[in-house]
N, CA, C and O of each residue as an XYZ file, in Angstrom:
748
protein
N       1.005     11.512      3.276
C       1.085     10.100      2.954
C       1.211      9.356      4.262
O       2.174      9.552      5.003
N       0.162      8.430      4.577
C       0.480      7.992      5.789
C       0.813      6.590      6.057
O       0.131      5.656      5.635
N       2.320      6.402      7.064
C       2.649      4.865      7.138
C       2.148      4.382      8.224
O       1.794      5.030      9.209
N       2.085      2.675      8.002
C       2.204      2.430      9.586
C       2.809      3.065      9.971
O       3.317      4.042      9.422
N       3.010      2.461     11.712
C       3.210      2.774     12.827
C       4.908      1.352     13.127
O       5.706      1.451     14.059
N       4.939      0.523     12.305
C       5.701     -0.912     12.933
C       7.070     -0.389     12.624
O       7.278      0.341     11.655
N       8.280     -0.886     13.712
C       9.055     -0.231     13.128
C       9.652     -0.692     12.308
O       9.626     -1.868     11.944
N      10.747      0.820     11.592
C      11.647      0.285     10.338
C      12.462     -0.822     10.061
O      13.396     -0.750     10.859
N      12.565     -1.582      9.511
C      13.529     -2.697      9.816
C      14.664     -2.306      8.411
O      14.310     -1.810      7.341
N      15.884     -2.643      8.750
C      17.037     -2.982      7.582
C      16.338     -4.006      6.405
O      15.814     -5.042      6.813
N      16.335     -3.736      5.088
C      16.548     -5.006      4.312
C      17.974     -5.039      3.727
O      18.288     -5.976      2.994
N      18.585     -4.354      3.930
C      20.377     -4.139      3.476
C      20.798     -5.184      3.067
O      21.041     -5.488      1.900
N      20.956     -6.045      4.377
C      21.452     -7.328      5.045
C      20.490     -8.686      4.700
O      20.864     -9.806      5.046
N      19.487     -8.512      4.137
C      18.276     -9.350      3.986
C      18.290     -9.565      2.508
O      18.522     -8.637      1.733
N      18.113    -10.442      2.225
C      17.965    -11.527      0.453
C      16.414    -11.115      0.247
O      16.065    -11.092     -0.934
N      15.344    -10.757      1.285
C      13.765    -10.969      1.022
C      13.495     -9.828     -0.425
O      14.251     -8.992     -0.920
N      11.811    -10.328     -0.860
C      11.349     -9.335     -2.104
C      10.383     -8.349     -1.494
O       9.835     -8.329     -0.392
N      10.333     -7.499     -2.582
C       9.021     -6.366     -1.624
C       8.260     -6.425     -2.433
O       8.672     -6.371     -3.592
N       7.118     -6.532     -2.232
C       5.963     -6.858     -3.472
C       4.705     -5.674     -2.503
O       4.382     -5.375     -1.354
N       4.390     -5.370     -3.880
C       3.641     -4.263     -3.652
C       2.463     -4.858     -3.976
O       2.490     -5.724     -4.849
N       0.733     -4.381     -3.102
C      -0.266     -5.011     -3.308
C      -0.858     -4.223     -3.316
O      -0.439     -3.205     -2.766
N      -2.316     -4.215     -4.002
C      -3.303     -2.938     -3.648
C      -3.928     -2.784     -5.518
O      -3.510     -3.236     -6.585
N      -5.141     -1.876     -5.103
C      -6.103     -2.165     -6.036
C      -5.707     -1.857     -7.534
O      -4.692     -1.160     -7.522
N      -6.149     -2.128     -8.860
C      -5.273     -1.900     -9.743
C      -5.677     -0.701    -10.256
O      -6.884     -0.462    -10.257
N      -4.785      0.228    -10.761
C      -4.505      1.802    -10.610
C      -3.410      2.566     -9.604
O      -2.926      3.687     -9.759
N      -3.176      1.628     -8.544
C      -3.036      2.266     -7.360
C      -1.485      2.483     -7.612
O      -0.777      3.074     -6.797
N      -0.937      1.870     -9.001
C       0.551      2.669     -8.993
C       1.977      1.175     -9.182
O       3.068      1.227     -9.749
N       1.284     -0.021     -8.412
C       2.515     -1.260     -8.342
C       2.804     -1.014     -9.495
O       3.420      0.034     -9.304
N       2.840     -1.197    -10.727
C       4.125     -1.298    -11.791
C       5.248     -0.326    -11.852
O       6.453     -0.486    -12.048
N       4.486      0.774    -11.620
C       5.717      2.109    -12.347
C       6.151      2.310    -10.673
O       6.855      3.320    -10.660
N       6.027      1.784     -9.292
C       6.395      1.806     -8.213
C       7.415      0.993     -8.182
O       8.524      1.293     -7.741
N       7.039     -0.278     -8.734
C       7.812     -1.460     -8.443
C       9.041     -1.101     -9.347
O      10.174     -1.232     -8.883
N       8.837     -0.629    -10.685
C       9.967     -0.407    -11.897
C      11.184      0.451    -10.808
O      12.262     -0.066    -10.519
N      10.795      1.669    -10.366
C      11.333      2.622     -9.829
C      12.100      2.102     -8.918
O      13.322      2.121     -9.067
N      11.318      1.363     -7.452
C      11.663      1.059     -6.570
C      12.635     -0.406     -6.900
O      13.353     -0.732     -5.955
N      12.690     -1.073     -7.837
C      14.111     -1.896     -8.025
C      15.278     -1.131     -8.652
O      16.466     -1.396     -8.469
N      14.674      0.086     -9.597
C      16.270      0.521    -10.038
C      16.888      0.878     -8.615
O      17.918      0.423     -8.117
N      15.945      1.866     -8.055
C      16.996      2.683     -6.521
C      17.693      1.471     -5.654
O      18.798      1.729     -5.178
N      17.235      0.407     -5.457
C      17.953     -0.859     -4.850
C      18.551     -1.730     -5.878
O      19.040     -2.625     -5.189
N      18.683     -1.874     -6.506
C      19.217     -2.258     -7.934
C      18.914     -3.491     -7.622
O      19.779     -4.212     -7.125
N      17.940     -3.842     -7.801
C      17.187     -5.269     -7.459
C      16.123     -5.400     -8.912
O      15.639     -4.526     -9.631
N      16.039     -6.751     -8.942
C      15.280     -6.825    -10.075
C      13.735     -6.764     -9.938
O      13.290     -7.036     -8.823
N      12.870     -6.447    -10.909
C      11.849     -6.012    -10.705
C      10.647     -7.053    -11.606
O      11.118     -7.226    -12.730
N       9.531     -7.646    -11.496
C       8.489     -8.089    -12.264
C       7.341     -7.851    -11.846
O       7.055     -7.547    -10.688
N       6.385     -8.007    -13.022
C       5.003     -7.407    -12.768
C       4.606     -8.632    -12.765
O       5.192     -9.353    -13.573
N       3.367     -9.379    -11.777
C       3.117    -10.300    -11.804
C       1.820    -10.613    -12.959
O       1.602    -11.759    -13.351
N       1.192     -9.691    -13.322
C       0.139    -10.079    -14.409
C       0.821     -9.856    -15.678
O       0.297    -10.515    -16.577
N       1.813     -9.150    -16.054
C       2.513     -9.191    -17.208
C       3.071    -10.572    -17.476
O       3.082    -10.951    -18.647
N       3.782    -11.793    -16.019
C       4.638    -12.443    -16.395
C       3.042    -13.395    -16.451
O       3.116    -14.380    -17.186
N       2.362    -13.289    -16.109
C       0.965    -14.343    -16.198
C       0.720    -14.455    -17.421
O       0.973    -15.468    -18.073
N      -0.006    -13.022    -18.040
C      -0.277    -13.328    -19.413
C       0.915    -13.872    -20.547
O       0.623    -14.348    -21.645
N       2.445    -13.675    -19.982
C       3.623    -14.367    -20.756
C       2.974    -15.725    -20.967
O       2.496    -16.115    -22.033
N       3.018    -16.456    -19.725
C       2.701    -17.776    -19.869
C       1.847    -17.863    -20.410
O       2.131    -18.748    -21.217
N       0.591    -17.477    -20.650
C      -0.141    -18.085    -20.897
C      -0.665    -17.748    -22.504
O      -1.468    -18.455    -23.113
N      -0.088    -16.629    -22.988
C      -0.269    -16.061    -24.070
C      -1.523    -15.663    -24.184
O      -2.208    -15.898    -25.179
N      -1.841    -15.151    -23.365
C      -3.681    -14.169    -23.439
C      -3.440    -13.464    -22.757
O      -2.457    -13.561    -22.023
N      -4.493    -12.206    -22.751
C      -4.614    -11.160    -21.605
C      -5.288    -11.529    -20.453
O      -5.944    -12.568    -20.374
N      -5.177    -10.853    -19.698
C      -6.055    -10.960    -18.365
C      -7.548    -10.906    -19.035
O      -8.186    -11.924    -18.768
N      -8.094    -10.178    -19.657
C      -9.091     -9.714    -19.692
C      -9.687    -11.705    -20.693
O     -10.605    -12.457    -20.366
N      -8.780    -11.840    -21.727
C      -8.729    -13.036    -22.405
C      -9.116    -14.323    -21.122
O     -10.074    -15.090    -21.216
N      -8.462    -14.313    -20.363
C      -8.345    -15.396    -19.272
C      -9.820    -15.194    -19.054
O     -10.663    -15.836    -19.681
N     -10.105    -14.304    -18.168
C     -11.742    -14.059    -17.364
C     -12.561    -14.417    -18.592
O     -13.268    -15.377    -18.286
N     -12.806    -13.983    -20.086
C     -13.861    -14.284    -20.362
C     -13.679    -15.596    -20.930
O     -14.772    -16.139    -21.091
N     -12.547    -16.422    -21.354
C     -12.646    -17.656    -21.475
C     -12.780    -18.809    -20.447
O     -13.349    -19.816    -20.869
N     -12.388    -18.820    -19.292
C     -12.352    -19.043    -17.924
C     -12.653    -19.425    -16.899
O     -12.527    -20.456    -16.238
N     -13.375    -17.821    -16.745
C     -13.852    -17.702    -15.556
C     -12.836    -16.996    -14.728
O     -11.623    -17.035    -14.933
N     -13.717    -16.047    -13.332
C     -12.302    -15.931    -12.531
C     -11.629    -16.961    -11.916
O     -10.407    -16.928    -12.061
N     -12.175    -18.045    -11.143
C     -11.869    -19.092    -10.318
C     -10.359    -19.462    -10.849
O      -9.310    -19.301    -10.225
N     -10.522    -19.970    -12.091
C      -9.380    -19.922    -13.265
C      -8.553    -19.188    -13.115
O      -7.449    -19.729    -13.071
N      -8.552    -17.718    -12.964
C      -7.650    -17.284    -13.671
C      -6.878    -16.864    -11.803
O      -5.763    -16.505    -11.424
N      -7.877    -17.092    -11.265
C      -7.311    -17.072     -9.463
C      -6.125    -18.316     -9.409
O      -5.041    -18.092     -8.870
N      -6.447    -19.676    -10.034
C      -5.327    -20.852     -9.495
C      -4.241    -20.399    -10.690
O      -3.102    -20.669    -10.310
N      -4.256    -19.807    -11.983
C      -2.697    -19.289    -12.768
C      -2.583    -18.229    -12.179
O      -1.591    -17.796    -12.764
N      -2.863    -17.422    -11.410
C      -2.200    -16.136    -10.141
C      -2.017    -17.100     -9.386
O      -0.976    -17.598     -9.814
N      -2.306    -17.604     -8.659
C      -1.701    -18.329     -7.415
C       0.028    -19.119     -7.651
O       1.130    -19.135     -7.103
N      -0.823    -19.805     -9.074
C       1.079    -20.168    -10.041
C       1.883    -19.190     -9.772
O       2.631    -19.234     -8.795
N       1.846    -18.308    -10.494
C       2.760    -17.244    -10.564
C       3.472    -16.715     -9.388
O       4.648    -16.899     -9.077
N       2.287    -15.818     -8.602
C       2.908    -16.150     -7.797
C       4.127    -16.827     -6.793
O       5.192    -16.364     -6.384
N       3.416    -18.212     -6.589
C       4.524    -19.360     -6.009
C       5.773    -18.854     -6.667
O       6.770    -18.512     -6.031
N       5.664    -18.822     -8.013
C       6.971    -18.796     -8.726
C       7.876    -17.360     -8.272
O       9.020    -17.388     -7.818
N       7.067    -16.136     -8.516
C       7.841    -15.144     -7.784
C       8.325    -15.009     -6.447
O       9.358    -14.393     -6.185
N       7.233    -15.860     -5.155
C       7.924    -15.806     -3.853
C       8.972    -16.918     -3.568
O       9.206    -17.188     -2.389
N       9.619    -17.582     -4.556
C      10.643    -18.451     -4.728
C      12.222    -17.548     -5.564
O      13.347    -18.013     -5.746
N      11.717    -16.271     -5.879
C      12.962    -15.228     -6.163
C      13.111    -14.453     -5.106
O      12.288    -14.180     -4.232
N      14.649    -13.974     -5.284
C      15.109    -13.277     -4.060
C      15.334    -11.691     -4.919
O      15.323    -11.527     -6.139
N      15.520    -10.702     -3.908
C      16.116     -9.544     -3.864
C      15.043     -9.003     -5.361
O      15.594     -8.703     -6.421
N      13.840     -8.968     -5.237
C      12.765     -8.386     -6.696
C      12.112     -7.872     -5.313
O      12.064     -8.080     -4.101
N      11.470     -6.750     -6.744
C      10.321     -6.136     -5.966
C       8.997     -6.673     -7.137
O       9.146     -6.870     -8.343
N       8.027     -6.783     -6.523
C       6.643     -7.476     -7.615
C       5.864     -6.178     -7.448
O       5.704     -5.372     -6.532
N       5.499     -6.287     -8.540
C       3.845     -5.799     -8.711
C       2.858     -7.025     -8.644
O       2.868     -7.825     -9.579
N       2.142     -7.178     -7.749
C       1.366     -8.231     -7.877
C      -0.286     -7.634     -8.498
O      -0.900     -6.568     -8.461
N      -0.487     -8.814     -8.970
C      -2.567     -7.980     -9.301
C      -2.964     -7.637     -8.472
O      -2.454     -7.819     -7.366
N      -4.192     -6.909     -8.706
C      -5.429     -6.237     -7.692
C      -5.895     -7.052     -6.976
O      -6.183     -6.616     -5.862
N      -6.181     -8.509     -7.221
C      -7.032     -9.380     -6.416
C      -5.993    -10.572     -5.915
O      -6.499    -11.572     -5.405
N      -4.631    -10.493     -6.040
C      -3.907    -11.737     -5.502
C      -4.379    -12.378     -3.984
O      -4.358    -13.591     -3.776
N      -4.847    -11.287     -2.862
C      -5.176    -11.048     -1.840
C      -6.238    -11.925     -1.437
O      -6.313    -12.503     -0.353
N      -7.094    -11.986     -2.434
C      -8.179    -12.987     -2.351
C      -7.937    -13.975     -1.462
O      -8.482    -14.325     -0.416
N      -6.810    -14.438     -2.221
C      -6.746    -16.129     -1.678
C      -6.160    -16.335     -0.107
O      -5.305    -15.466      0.065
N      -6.232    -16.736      0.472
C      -5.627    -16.808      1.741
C      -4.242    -17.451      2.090
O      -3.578    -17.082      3.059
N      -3.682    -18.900      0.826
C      -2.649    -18.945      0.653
C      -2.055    -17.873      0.077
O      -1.108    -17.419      0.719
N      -2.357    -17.267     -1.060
C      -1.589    -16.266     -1.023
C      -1.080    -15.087     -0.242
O       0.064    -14.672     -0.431
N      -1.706    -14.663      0.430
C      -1.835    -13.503      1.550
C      -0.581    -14.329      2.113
O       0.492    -13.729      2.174
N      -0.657    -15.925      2.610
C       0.843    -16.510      3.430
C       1.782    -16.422      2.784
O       2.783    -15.923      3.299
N       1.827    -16.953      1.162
C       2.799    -16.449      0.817
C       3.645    -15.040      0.339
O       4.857    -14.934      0.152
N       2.823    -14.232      0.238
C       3.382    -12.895      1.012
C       4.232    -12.695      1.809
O       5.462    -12.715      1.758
N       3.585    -12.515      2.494
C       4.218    -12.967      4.075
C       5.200    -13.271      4.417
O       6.001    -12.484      4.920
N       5.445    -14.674      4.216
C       6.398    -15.627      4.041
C       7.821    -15.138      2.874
O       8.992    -15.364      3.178
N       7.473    -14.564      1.760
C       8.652    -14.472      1.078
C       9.148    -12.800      1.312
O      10.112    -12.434      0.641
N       8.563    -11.898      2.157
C       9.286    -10.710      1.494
C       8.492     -9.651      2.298
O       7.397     -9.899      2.803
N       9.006     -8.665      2.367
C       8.117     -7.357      3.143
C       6.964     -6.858      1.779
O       7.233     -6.871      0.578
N       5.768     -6.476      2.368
C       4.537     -6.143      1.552
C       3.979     -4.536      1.602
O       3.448     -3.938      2.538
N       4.211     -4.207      0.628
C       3.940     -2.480      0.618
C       2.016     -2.177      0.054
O       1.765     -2.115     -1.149
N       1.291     -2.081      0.734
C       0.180     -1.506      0.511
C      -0.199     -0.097     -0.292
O      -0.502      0.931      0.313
N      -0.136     -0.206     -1.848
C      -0.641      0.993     -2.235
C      -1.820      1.183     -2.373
O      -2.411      0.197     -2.813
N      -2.534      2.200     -2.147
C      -4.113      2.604     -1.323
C      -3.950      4.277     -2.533
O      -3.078      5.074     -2.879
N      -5.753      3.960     -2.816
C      -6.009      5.920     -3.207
C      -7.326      5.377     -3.017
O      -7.695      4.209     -3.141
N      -8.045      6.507     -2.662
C      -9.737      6.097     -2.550
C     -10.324      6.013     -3.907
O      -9.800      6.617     -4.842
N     -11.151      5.453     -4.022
C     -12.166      4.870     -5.188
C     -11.665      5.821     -6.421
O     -10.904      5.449     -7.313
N     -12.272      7.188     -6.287
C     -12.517      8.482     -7.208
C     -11.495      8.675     -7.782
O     -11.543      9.068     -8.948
N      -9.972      8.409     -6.992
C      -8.863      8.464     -7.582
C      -8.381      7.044     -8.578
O      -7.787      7.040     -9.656
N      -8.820      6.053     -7.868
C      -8.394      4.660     -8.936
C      -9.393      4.342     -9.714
O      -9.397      3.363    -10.460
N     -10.559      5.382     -9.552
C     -11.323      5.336    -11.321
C     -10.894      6.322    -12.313
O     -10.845      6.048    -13.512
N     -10.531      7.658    -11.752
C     -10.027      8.127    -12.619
C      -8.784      7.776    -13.378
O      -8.640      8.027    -14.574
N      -8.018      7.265    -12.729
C      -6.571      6.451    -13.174
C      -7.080      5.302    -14.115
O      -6.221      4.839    -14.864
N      -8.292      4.791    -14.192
C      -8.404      2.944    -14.427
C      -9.105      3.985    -16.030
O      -9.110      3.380    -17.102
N      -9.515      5.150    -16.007
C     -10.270      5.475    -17.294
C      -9.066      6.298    -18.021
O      -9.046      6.328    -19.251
N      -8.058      6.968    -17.257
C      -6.781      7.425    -18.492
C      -5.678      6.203    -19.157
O      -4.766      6.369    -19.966
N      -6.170      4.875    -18.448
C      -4.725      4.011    -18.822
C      -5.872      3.025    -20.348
O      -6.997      2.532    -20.437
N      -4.908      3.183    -21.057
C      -5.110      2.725    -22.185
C      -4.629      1.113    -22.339
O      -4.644      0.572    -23.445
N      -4.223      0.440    -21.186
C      -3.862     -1.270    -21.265
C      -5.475     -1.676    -20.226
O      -5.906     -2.818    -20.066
N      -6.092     -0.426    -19.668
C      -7.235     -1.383    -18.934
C      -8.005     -1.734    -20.064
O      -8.116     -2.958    -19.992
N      -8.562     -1.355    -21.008
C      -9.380     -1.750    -22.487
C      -9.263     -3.371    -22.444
O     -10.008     -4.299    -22.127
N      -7.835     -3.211    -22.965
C      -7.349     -4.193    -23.862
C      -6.848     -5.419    -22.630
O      -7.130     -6.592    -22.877
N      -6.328     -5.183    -21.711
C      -5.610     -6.688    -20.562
C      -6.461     -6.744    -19.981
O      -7.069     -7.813    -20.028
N      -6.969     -5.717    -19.156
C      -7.970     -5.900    -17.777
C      -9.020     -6.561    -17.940
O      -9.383     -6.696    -19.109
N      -9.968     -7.275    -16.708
C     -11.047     -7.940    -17.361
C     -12.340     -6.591    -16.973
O     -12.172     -5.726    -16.114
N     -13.316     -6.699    -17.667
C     -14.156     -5.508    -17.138
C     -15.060     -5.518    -15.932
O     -15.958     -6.311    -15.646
N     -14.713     -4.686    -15.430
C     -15.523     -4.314    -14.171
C     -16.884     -4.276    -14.926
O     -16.990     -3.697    -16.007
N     -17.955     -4.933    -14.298
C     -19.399     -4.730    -14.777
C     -19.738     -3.715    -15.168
O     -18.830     -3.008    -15.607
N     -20.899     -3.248    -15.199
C     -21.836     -1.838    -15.562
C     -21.460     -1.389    -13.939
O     -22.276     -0.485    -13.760
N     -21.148     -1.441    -13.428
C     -20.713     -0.457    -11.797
C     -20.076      0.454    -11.925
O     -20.671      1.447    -11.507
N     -19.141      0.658    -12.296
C     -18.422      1.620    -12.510
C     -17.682      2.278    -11.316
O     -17.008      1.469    -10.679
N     -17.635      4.052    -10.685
C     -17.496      3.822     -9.687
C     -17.628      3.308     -8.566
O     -16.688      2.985     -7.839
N     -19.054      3.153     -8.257
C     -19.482      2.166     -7.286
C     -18.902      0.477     -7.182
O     -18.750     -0.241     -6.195
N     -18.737      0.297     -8.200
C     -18.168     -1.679     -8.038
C     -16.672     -1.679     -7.809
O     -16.085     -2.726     -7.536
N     -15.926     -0.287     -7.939
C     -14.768      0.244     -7.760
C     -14.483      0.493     -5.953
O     -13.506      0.349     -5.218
N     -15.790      0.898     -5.776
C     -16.128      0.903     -4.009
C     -16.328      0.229     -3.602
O     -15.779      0.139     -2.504
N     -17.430     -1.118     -4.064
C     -17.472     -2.519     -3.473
C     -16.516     -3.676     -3.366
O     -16.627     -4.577     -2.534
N     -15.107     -3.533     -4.713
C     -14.560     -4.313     -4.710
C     -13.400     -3.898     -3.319
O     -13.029     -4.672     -2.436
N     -13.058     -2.602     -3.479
C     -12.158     -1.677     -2.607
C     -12.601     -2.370     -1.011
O     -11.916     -3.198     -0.409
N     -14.020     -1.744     -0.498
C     -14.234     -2.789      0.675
C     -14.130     -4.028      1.236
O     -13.665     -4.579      2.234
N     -14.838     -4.310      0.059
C     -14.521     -6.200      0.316
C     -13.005     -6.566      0.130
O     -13.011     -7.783     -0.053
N     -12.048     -6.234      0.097
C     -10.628     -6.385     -0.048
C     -10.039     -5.784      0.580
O      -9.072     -6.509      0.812
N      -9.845     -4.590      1.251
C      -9.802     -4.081      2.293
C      -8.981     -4.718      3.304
O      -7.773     -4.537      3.459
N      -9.986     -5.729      4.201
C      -8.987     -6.392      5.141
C      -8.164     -7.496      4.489
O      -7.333     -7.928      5.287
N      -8.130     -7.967      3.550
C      -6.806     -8.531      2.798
C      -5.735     -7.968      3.028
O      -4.743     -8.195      3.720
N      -6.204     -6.908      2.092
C      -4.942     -5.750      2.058
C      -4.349     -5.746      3.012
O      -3.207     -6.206      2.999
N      -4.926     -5.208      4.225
C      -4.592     -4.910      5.599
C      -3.583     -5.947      6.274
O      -2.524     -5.686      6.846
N      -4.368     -7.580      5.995
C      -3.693     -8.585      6.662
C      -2.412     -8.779      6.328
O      -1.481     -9.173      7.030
N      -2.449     -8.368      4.822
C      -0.766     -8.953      4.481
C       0.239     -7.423      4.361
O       1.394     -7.423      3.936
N      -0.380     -6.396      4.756
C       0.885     -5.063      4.691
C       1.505     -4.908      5.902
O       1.008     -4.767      7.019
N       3.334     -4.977      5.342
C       4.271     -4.415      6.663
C       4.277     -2.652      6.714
O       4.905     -1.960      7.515
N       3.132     -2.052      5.299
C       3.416     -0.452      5.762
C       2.232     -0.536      4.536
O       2.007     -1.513      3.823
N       1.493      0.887      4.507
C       0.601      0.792      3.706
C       0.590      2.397      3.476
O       0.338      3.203      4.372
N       0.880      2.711      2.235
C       0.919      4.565      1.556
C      -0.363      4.424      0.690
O      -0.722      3.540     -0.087
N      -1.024      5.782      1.150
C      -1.425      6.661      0.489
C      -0.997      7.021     -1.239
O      -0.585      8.165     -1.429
N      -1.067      6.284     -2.211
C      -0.697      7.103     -3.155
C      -1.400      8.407     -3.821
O      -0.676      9.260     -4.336
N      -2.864      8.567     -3.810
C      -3.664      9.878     -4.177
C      -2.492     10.392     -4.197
O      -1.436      9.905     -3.794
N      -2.747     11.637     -4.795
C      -2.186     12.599     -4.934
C      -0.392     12.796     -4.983
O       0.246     13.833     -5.163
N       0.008     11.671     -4.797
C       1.346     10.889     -4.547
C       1.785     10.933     -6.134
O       0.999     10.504     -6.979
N       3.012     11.442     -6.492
C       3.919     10.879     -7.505
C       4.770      9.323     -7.555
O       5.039      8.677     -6.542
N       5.049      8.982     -8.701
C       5.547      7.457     -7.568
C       7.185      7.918     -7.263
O       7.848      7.079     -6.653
N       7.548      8.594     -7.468
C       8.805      8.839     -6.921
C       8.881      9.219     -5.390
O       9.838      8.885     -4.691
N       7.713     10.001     -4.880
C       7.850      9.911     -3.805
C       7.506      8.967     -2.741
O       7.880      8.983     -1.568
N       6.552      7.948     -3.483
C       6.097      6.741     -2.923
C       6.919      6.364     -2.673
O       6.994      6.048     -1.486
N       8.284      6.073     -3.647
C       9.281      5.021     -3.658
C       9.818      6.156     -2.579
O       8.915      6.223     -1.744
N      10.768      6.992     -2.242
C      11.024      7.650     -1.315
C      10.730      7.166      0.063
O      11.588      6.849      0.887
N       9.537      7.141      0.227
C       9.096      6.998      1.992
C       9.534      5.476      1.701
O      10.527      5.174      2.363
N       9.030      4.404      0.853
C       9.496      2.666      0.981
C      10.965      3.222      1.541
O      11.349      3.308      2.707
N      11.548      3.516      0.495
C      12.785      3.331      0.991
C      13.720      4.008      2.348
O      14.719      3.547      2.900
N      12.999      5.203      2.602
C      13.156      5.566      4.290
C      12.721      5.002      5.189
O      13.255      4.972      6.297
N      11.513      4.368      4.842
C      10.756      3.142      5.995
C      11.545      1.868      6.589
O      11.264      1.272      7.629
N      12.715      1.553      5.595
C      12.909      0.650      5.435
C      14.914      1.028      5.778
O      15.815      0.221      6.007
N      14.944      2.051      5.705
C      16.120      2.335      6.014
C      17.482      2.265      4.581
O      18.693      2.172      4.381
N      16.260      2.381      3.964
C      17.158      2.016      2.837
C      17.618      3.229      1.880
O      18.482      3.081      1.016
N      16.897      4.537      2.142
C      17.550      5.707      1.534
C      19.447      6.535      1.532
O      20.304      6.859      2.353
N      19.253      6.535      0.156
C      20.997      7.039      0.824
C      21.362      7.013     -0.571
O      22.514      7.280     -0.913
């Protein structure tokens, strides 16, 4: 599993959130769940608390919509989560997009990059039984639009992570493990 290189910093002493980013499959919910019990910090998924508001699914939003749409109620949300302290987020696959968002990142909280190559977050995106029904659909691409979206997002990702894991082959317990040694926070 490989981390940056920047060093560890304390959040002990620090009020900030850790919001986890990266493509969807790649693990933020059941990371984020985990990684607030071990800090006993509170935890939200940011497309769960989206579709709250809005009473539709993700997948509901895009085809009534549009994405553009359903990009400025993520950007809401958002705002609203980097205005809580001491949470860890799951944020969506595409929050990254936006370039305010990427600041507010940034700005509210240390950012954990979960990463698996394509083959692994299609096979994950075809055993989960909420991509059907919430997610919006990836075109007729399949793996491949799984590879195009992965590239083109890429340096997003990149811009806004203070450490970025490997999950492939990764359990999330041990994901949460290295966060929390990275960070000095194991014990």
């Amino acid at each position: 599993m490989a981390a940056d290189p920047s060093p560890p910093q304390d959040l002990r002493t620090s009020p900030e959130n850790i919001f986890l980013i990266g493509y969807r499959g790649a693990g933020k919910t059941t990371v984020a769940r985990l990684l607030a019990e071990r800090l006993g910090w509170q935890w939200a998924d940011a497309d769960q608390l989206l579709e709250a508001r809005h009473g539709r699914s993700i997948r509901q939003i895009f085809a009534s919509q549009g994405e553009a749409a359903f990009r400025a109620l993520e950007a809401d949300v958002l705002e609203v989560l980097c205005r809580r302290r001491r949470h860890v987020v799951a944020t969506g696959g595409g929050v990254v997009v936006g370039p305010a968002n990427r600041e507010r990142l940034r700005a509210a909280g240390r950012v954990v990059w979960l990463t698996a190559d394509a083959a692994t977050l299609w096979q994950r995106l075809q055993r989960d039984a909420t991509t059907v029904d919430r997610r919006p659909d990836l075109s007729t691409g399949g793996l491949a639009e799984v590879e195009q979206l992965l590239a083109a997002r890429e340096p997003f990702y990149r811009a806004c992570a203070d450490l970025c894991l490997d999950t492939a082959g990764q359990g999330p317990e041990t994901v949460v493990r290295v966060i929390l040694a990275h960070w000095n926070l194991a014990g």
